[in-house]
Phi, psi and omega in degrees: 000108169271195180045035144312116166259148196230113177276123164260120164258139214055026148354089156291108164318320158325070189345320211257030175252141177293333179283358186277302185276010158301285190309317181314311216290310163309331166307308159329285182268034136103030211259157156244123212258153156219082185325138190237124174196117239255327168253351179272123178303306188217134154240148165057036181077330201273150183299171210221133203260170185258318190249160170289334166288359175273341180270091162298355202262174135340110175257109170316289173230140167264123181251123207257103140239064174253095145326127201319291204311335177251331174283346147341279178273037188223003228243330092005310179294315179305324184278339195274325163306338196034065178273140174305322174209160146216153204249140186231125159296131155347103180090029167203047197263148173225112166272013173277341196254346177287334220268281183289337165326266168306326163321299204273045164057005186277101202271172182227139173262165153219115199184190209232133186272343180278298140010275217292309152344277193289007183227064158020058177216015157281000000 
């Protein structure tokens, strides 16, 4: 499905962070990306939001790289968003959020969005 919007939360500035070339890579196959990083102004060119209450559109995908411990408490913000799915990253699996996920009918991947990306299975 293209032209997807796609939340990354735990966005990086930082060129060489996977959540970093997430974004470029979903920009690439044509995605409207809303990068989430509570201090960075722009990634990747795309503005850069401080919060989850900053996204008014439809969220296609959330692509999660956020550690249980900080996605935790967020897990509320998350559900509230309705997103069609979310792909929780290597190092970002939450079974509490996988849990209330699949309750709100919300599919959950556990997969690599670059991966997925880059082998047509996004």
């Amino acid at each position: 499905m293209a032209n997807q919007n796609v939340v990354v939360l735990g966005a990086s500035p930082k060129e060489e962070r996977y959540s970093n070339q997430a974004v470029r890579d979903l920009l690439t196959h044509g995605h409207h990306v809303y990068p989430i990083h509570p201090l960075s102004a722009q990634i990747q060119g795309q503005t850069c939001y401080k919060d989850l209450d900053e996204i008014s559109c439809e969220v296609d995908t959330l692509t999660l790289y956020l550690g249980k411990a900080r996605s935790t408490p967020l897990i509320d913000k998350i559900l509230s968003m309705k997103p069609n799915r979310i792909i929780m990253n290597p190092g970002a699996e939450n079974d509490l959020l996988e849990t209330k996920a699949l309750e709100s009918d919300i599919e959950v991947i556990r997969g690599c969005t670059l991966v997925m990306l880059r082998t047509g299975q996004f």
